[in-house]
TIVO-2410 file (N, C-alpha, C; in nm, 3 decimals):
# residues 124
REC num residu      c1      c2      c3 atome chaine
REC   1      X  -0.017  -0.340   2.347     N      A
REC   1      X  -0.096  -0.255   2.259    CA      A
REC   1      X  -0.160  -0.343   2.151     C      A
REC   2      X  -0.251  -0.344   2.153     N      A
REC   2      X  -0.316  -0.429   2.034    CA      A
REC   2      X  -0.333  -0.378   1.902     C      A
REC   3      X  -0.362  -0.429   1.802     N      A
REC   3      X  -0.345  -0.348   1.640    CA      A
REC   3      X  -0.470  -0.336   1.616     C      A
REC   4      X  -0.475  -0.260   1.520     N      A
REC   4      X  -0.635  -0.214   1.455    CA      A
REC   4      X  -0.687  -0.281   1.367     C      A
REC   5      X  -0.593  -0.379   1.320     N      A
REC   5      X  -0.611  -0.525   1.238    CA      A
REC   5      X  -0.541  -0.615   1.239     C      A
REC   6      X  -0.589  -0.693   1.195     N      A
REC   6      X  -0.504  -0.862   1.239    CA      A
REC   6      X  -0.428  -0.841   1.053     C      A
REC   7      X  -0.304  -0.880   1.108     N      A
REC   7      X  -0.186  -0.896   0.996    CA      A
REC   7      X  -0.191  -1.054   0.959     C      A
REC   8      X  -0.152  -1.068   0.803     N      A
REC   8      X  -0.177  -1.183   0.751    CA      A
REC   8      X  -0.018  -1.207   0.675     C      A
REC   9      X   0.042  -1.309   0.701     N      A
REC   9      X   0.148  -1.338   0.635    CA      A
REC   9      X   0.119  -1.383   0.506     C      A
REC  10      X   0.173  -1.259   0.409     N      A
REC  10      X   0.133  -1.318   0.245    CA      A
REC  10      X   0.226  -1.244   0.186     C      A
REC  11      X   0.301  -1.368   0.091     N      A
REC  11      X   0.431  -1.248   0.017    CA      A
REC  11      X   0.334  -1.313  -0.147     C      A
REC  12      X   0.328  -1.172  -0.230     N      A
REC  12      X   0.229  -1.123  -0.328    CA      A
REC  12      X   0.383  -1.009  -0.395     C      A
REC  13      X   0.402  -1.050  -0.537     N      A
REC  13      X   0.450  -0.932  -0.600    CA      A
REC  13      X   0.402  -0.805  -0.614     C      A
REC  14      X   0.474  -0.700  -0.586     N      A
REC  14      X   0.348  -0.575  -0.593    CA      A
REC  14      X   0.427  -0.460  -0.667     C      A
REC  15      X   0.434  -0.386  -0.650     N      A
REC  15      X   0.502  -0.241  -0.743    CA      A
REC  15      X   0.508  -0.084  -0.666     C      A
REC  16      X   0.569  -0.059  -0.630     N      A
REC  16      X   0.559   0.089  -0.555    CA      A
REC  16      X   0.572   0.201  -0.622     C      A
REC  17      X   0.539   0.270  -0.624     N      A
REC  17      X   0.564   0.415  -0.718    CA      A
REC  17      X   0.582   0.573  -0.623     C      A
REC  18      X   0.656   0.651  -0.638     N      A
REC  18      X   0.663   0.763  -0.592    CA      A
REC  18      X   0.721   0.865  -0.650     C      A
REC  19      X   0.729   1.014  -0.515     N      A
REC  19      X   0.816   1.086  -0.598    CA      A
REC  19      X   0.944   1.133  -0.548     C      A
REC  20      X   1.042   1.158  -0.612     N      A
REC  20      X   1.179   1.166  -0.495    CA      A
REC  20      X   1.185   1.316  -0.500     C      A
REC  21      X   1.278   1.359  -0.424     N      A
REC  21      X   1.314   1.507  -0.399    CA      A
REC  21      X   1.302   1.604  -0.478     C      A
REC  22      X   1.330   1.549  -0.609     N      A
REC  22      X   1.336   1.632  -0.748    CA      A
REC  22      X   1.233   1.651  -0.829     C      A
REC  23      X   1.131   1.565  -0.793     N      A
REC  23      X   0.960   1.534  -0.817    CA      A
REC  23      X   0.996   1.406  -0.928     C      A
REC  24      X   1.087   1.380  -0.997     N      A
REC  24      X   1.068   1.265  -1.114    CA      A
REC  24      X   1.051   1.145  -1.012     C      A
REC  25      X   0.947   1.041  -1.084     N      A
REC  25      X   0.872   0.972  -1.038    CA      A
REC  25      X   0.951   0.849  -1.045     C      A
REC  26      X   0.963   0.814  -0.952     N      A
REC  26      X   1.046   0.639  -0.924    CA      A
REC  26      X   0.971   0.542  -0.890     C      A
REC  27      X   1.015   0.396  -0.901     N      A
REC  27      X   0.942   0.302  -0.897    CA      A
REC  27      X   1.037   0.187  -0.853     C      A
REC  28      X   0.929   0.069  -0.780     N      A
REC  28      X   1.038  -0.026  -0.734    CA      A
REC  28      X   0.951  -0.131  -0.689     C      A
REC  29      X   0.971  -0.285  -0.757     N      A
REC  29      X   0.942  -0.415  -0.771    CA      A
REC  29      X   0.974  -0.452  -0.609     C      A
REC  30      X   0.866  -0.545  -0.558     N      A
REC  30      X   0.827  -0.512  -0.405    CA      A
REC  30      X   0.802  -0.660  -0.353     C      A
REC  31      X   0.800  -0.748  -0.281     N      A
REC  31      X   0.760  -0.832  -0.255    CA      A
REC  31      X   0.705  -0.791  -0.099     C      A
REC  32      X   0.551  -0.848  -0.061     N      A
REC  32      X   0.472  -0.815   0.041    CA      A
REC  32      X   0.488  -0.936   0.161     C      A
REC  33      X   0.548  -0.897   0.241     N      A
REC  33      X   0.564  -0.965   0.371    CA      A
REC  33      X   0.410  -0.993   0.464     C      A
REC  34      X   0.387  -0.904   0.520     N      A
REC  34      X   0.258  -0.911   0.643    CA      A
REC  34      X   0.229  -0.806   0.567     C      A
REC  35      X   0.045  -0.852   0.588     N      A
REC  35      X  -0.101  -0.748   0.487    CA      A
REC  35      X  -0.188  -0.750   0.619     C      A
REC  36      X  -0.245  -0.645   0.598     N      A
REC  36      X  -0.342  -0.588   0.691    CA      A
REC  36      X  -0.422  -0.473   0.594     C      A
REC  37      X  -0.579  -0.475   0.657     N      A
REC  37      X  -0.654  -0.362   0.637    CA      A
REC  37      X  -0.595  -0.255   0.667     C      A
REC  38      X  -0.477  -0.235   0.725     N      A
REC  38      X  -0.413  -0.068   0.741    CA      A
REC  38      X  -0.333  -0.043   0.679     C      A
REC  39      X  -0.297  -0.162   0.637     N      A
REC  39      X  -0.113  -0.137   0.575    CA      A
REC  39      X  -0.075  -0.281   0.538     C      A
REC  40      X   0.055  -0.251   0.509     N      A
REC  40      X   0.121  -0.366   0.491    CA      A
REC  40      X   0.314  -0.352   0.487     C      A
REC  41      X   0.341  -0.464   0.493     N      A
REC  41      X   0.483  -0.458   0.478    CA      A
REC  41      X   0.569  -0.522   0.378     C      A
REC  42      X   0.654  -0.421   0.308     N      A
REC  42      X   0.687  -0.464   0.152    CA      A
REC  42      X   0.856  -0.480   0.165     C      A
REC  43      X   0.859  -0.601   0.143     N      A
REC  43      X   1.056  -0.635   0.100    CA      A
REC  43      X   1.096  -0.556  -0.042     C      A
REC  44      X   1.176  -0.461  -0.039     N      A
REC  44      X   1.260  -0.428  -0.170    CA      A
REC  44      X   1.395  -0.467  -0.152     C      A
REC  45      X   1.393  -0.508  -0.266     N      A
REC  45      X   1.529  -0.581  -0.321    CA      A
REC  45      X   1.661  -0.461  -0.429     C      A
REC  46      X   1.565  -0.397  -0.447     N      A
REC  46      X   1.579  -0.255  -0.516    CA      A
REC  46      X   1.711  -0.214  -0.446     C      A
REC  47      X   1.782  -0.103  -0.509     N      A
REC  47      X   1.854   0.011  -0.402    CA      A
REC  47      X   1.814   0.108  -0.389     C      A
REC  48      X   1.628   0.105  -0.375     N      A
REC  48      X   1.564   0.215  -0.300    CA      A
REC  48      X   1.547   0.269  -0.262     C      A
REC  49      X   1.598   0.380  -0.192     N      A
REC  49      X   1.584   0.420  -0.087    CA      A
REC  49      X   1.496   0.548  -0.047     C      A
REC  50      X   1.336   0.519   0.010     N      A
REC  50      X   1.228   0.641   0.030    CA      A
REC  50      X   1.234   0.652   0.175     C      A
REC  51      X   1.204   0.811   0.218     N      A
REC  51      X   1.209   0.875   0.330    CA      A
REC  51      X   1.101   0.836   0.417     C      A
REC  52      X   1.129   0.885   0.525     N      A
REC  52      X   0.987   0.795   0.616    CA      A
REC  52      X   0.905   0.904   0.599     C      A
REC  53      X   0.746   0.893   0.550     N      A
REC  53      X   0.624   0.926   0.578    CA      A
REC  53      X   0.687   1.020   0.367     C      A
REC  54      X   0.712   0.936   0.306     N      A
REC  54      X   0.678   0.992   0.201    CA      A
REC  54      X   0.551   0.875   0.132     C      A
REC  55      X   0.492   0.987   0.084     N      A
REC  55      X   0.398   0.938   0.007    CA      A
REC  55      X   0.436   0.804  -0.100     C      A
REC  56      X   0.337   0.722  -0.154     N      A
REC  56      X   0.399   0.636  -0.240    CA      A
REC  56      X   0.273   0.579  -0.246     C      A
REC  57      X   0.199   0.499  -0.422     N      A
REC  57      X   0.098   0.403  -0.454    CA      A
REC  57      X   0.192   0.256  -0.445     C      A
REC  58      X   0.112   0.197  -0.379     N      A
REC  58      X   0.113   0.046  -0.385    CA      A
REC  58      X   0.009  -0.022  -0.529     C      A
REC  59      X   0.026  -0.155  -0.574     N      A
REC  59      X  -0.003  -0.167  -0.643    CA      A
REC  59      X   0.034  -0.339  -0.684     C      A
REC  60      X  -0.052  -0.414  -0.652     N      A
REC  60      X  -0.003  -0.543  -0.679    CA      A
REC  60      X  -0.016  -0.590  -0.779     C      A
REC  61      X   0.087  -0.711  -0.821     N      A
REC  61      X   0.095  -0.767  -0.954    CA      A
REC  61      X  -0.077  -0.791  -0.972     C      A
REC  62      X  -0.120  -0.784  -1.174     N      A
REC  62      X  -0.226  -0.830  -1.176    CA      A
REC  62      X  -0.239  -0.942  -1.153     C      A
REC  63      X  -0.111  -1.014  -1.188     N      A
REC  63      X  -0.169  -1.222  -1.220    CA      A
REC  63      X  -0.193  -1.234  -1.060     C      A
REC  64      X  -0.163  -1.154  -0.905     N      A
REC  64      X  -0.274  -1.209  -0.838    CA      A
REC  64      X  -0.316  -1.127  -0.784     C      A
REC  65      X  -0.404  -0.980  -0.793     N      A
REC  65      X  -0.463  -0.939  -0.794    CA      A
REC  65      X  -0.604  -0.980  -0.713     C      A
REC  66      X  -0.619  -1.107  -0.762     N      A
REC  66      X  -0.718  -1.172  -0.709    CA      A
REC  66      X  -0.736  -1.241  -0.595     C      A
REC  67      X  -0.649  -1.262  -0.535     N      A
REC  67      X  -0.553  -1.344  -0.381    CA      A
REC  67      X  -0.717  -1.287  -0.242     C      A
REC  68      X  -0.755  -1.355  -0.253     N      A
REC  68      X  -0.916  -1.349  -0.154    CA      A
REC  68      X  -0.836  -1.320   0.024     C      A
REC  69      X  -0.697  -1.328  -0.007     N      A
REC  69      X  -0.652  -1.285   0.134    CA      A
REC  69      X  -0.592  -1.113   0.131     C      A
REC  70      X  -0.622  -1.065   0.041     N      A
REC  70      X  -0.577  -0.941   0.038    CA      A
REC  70      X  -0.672  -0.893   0.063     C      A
REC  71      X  -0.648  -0.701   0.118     N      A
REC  71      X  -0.721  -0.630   0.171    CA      A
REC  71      X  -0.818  -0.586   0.026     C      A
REC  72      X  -0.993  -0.563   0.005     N      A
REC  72      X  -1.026  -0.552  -0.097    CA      A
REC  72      X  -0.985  -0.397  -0.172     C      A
REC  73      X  -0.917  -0.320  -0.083     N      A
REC  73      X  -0.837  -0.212  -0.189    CA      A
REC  73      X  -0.725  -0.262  -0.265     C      A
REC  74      X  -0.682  -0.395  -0.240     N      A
REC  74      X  -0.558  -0.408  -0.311    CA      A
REC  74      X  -0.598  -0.474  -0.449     C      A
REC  75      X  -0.713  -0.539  -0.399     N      A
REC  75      X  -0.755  -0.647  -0.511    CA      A
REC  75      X  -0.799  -0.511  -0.664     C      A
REC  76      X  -0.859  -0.413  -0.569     N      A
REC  76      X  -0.898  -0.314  -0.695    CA      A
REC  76      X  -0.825  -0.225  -0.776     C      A
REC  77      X  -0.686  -0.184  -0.702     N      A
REC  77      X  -0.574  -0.126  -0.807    CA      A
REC  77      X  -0.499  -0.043  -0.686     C      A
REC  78      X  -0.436   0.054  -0.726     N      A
REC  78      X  -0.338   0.096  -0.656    CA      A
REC  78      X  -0.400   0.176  -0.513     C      A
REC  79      X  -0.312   0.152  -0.435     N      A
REC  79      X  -0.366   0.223  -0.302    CA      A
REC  79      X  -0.258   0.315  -0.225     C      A
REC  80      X  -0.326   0.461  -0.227     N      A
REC  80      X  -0.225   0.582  -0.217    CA      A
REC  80      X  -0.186   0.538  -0.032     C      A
REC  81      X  -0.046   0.523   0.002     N      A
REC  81      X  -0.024   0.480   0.136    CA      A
REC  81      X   0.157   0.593   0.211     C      A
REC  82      X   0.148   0.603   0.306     N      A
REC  82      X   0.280   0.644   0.335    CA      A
REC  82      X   0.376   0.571   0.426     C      A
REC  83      X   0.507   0.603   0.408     N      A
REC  83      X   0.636   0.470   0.447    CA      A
REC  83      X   0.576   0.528   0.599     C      A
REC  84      X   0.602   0.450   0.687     N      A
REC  84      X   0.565   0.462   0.817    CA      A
REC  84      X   0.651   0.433   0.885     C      A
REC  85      X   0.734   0.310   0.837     N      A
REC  85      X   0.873   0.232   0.951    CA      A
REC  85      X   0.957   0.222   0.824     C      A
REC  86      X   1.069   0.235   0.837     N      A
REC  86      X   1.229   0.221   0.768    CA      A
REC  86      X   1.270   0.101   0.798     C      A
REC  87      X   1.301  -0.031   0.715     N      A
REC  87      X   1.337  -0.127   0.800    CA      A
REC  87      X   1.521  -0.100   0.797     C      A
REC  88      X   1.553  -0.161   0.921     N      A
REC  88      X   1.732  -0.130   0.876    CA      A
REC  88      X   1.803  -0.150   0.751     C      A
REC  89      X   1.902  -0.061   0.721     N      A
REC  89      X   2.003  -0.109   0.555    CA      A
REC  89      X   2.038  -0.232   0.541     C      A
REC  90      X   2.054  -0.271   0.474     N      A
REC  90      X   2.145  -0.377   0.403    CA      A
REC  90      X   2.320  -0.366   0.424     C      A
REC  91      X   2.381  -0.454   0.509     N      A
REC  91      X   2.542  -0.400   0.443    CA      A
REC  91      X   2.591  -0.392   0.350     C      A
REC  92      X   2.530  -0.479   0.253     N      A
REC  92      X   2.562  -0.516   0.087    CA      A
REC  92      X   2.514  -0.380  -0.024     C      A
REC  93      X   2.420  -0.325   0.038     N      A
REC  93      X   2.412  -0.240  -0.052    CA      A
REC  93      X   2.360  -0.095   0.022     C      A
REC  94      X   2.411  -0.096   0.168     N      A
REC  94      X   2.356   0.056   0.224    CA      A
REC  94      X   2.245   0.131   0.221     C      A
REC  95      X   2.124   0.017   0.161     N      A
REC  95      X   1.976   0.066   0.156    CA      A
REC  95      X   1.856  -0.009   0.229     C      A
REC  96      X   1.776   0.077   0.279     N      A
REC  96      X   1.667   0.004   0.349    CA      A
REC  96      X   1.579  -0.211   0.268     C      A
REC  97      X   1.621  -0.252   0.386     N      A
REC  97      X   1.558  -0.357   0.320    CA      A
REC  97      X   1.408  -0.390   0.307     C      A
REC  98      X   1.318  -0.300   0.319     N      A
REC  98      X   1.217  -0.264   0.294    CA      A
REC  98      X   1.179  -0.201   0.425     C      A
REC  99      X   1.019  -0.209   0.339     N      A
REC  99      X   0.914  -0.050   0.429    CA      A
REC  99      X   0.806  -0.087   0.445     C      A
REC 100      X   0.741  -0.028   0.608     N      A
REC 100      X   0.563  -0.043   0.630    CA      A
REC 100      X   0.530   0.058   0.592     C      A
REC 101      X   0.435   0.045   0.530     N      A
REC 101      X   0.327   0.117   0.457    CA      A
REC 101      X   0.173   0.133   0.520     C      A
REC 102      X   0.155   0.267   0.542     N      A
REC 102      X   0.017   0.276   0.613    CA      A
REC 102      X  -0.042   0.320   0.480     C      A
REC 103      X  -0.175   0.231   0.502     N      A
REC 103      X  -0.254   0.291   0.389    CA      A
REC 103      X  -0.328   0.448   0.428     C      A
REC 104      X  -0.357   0.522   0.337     N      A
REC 104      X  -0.392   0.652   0.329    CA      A
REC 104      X  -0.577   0.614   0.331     C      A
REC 105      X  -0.648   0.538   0.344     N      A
REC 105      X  -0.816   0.500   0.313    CA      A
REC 105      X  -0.834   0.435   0.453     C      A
REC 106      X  -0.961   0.485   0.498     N      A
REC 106      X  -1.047   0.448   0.599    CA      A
REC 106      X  -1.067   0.284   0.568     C      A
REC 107      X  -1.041   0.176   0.657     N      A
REC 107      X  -1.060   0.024   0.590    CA      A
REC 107      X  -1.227   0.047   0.607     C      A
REC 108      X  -1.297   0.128   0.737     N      A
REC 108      X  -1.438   0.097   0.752    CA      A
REC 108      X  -1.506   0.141   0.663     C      A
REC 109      X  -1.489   0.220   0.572     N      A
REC 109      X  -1.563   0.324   0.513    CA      A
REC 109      X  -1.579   0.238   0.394     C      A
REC 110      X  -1.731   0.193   0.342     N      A
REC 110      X  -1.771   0.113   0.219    CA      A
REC 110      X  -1.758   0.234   0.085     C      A
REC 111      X  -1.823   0.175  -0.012     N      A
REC 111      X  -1.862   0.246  -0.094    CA      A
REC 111      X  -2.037   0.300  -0.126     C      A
REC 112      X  -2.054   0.366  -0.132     N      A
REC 112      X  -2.162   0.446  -0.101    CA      A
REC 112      X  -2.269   0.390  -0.259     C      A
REC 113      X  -2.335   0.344  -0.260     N      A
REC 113      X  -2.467   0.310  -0.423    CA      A
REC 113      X  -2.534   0.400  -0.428     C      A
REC 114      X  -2.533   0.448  -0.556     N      A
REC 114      X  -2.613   0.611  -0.607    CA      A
REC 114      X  -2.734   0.527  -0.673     C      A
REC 115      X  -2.872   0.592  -0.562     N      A
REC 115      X  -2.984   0.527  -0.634    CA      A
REC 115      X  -3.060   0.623  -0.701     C      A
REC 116      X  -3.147   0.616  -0.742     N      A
REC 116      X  -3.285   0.734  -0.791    CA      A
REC 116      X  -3.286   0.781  -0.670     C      A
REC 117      X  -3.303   0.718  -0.569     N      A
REC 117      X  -3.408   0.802  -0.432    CA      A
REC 117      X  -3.328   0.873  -0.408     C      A
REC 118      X  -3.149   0.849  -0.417     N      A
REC 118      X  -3.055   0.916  -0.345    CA      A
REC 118      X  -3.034   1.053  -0.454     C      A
REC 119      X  -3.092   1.035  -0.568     N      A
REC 119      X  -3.058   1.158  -0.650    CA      A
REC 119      X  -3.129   1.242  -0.648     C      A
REC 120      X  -3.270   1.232  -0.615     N      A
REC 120      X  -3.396   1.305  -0.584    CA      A
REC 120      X  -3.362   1.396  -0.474     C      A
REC 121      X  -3.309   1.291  -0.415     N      A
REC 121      X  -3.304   1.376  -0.214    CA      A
REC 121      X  -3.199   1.470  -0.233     C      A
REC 122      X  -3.107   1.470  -0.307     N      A
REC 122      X  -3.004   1.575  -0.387    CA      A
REC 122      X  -2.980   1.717  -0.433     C      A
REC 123      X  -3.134   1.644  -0.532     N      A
REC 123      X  -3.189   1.776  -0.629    CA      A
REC 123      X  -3.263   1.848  -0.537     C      A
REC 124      X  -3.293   1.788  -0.419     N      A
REC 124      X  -3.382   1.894  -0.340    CA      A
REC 124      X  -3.309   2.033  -0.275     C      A
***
């Protein structure tokens, strides 16, 4: 089966955020294994532990932010994505040792430039 993007080995500090059962919002310091335009895969060190296909923003450190091998949603701020794979627990601490993350954004889909002509054709 072939992938829908080529995966890039890059570990990048990043930040996860979500919400747990109770809705209060949790968070957890992430280190990024393999990056791809679809997703990516994040090591927590945390005693984390999120459900598969819960929602969660990714969000990489700013100081590299800038890393020209990241996908350009990452470079721009947080990107709304859901856990997709559970990696197995830890014995040491009975929690997932991290999670793939599918991003929630079309990689093909650009951003669209609002011109005059395009505002005219609008108002019509």
């Amino acid at each position: 089966m072939k992938r829908s993007s080529e995966r890039v080995a890059l570990t990048v500090p990043a930040r996860i955020t979500w919400k747990d059962a109770s809705g209060a919002v949790r968070f957890a310091s992430v280190m990024t294994r393999d990056v791809s335009d679809a997703g990516v895969f994040v090591e927590c060190e945390a005693g984390a532990a999120i459900p598969l296909y819960r929602l969660v923003h990714l969000q990489v450190e700013r100081s590299f932010g800038g890393t020209n091998q990241l996908p350009s949603m990452l470079r721009e701020g947080r990107v709304l994505s859901a856990v997709w794979r559970v990696a197995p627990c830890r014995r040491s601490t009975g929690t997932p040792s991290g999670y793939a993350l599918r991003f929630l954004v079309d990689p093909e889909v650009t951003a669209v430039t609002v011109t005059t002509t395009n505002v005219a054709a609008m108002a019509v």
